[in-house]
N, C-alpha and C positions, 0 to 999 in steps of 0.2 A: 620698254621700261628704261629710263635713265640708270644710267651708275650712280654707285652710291660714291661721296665726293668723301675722303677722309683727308685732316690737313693735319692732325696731330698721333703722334701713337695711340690715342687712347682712341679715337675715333675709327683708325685702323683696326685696334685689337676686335672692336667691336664690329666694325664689318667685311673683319677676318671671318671671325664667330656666325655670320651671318648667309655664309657662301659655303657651298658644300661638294664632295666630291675635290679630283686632279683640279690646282691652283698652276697656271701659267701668268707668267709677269713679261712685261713685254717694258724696260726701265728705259724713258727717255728723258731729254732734255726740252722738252716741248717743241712748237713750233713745224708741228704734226704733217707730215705730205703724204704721197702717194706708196712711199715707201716703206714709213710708219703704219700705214694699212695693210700695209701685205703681211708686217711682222703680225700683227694683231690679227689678222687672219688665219695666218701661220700656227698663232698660239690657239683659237677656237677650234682650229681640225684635231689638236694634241690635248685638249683639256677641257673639263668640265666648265670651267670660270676663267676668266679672263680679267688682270688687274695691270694695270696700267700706272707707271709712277711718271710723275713729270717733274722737274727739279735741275735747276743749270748749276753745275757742280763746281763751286769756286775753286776745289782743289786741282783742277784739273789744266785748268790754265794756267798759263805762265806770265811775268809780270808786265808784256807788250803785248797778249793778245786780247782777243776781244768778247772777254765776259762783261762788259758793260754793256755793249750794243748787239749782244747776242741775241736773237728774236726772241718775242714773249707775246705770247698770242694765247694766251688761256682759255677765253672766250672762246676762240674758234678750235683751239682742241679736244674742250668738251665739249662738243658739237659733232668733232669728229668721231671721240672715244662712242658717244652716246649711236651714232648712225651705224659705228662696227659693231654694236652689241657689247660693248665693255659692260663687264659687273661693276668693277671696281677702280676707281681713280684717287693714286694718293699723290697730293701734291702739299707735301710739306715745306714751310720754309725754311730759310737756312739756322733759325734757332731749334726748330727740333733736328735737322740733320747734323749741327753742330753746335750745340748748346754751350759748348766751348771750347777753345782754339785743342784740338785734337793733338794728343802726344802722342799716341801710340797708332801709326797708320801701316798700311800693306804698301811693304817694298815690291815692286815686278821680278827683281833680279837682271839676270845677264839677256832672258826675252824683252825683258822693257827699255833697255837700255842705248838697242841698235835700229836703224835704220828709224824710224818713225820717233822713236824714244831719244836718240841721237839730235835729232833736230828740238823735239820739244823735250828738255830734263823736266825728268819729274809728273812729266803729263798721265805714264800708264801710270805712276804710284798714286795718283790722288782719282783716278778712274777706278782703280782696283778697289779701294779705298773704300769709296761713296759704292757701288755695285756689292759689296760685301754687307756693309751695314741696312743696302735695299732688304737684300737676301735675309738678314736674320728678322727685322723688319717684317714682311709682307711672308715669311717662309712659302714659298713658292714652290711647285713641285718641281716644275721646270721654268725654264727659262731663255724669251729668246732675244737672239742680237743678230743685225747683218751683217751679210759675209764682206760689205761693201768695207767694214773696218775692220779688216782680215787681221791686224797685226792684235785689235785689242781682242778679239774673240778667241785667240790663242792665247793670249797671257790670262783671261780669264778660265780657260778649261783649264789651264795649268794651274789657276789659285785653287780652283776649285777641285783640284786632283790633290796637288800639295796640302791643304789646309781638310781635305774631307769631307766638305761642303756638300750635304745633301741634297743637291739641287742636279737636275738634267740640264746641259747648258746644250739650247739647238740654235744651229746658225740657218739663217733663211738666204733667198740669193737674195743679189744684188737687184736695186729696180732702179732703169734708166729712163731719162725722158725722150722724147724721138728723135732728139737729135745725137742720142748716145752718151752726152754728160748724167754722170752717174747723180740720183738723186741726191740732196744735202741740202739741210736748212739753211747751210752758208751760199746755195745759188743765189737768194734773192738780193744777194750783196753787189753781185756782177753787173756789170751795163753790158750794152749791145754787144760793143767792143768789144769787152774783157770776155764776153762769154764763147764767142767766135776762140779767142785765144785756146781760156781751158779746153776746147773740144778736143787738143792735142794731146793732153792725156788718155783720154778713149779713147783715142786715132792711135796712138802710143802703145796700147795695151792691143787691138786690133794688126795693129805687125806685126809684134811680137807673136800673136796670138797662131798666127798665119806662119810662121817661120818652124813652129814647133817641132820638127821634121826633121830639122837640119841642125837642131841641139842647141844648147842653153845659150853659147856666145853669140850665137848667131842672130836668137832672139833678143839679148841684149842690143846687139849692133841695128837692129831692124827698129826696136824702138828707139833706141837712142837718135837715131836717122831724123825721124819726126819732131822729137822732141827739141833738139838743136834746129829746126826751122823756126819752132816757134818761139825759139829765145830773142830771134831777130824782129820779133813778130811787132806790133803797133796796136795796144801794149803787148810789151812779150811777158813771156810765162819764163819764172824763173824757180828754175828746178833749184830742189831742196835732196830728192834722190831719185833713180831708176833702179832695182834691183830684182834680182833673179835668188827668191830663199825655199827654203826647207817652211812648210807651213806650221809645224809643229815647234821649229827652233826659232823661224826665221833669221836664220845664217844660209852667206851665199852657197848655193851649189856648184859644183865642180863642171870640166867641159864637160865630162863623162858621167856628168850626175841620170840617173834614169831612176823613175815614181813620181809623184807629184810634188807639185812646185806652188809658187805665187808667184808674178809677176805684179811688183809691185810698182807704185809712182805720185811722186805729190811733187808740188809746187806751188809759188804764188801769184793769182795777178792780179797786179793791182794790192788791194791791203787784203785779198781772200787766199787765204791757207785752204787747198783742195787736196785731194785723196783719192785715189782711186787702183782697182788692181783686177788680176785675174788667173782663176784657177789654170794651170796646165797639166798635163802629163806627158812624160819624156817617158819614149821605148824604152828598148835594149840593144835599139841599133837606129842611132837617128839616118 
């Protein structure tokens, strides 16, 4: 049975009304892959109904990146929504999600503001923003996001802790392709080249990963190793950051830091802004 398509509230409210039992939302920006099915997967083992938002969130870019050329493949994401068993698909456009220039939007704070928030201002406050008004929107019991954007899925349980938000917020893992670059609607931006380059961030996250043992600097110094080859690279990959944080704060951790971590890392090659990271845990005696 196809999902039911709603493009406006009212058509929403109506095939809210229509779905019964635990609602899981699984809110994307279209342009649907492999990793997008896992979420949506994810969300059918935790709930009744499965609703799907797809919508590319102008607030969320800043005023050099690339929400004009961002992929838009509708077509083939209802297609995809439709073959995972999606209930519901809401893709509104930017007049119902912003019927007018918004005054009153959700600040991240002192989590949105570092490492990932650092490079793009402003980027978690208008994600925060659009993921809030999904939420009241579609009221969803839960709700999930990957762990691949480890920094937004933190400031989001925070909004949603902070503000009371009766939503479950679940993170799914990361889904890679076989050569280890983490999935992303922005891979199909890369050429040959540029894609050899990014594998240096997985490669990157893969030392560190391996270093764990020998404690936090150590792992910094072990990605960092990689990632400085591939600055010299043809194209090279030009880090934006490398960091070692607190998952929950994302502030750096200590030599002596022990419990889990992120291992985080983004840069760019070429005109593609990439991300990627990975869970750790430090002993009590590296």
């Amino acid at each position: 049975m196809p999902p039911i398509i709603a493009r406006t509230r009212d058509e929403l409210a109506e095939a809210r009304s229509q779905v019964g039992g635990t609602l899981a939302l699984v809110p994307t920006m279209g342009a649907l892959h492999e990793g997008h099915r896992s979420l949506i997967r994810r969300a059918r083992r935790s709930a009744d109904t499965v609703a799907v938002s797809i919508f590319v969130n102008p607030l969320q870019f800043g005023p050099d990146e690339d929400f004009d050329r961002y992929p838009r493949t509708l077509d083939a994401d209802l297609d995809i929504c439709a073959d995972e068993g999606v209930n519901l698909v809401f893709v509104p456009p930017r007049s119902v999600m912003y019927p007018d220039e918004p005054q009153v939007t959700v600040r991240s704070g002192p989590i949105g503001e570092v490492v990932e928030g650092a490079s793009r201002p402003g980027h978690f406050d208008g994600m925060l923003t659009v993921v809030l008004k999904l939420l009241n929107l579609v009221r969803p019991d839960l709700a999930i996001f990957g762990e691949k954007d480890a920094q937004q899925l933190a400031v989001i349980r925070r909004m949603v802790a902070d503000l009371n938000v009766p939503v479950e917020i679940v993170g799914a893992p990361t889904i890679r392709e076989p050569d280890g670059l983490a999935l992303s609607s922005r891979n199909r931006y890369l050429s040959a080249d540029e894609r050899q380059t990014a594998l240096a961030l997985s490669l990157a996250l893969h030392a560190g990963s391996d270093a764990v043992t020998k404690g936090p600097d150590t792992v910094l110094a072990a990605a960092a190793t990689v990632l400085d080859k591939a600055a010299t690279a043809n194209p090279p990959l030009l880090l934006d950051y490398v960091v070692l944080v607190d998952p929950a704060t994302f502030l750096p951790v200590t030599p002596v830091y022990t419990g889990p971590a992120v291992l985080a890392v983004a840069g760019r090659v070429g005109a593609t802004h990439l991300i990627d990271n990975v869970p750790l845990q430090f002993s009590e005696e590296p």
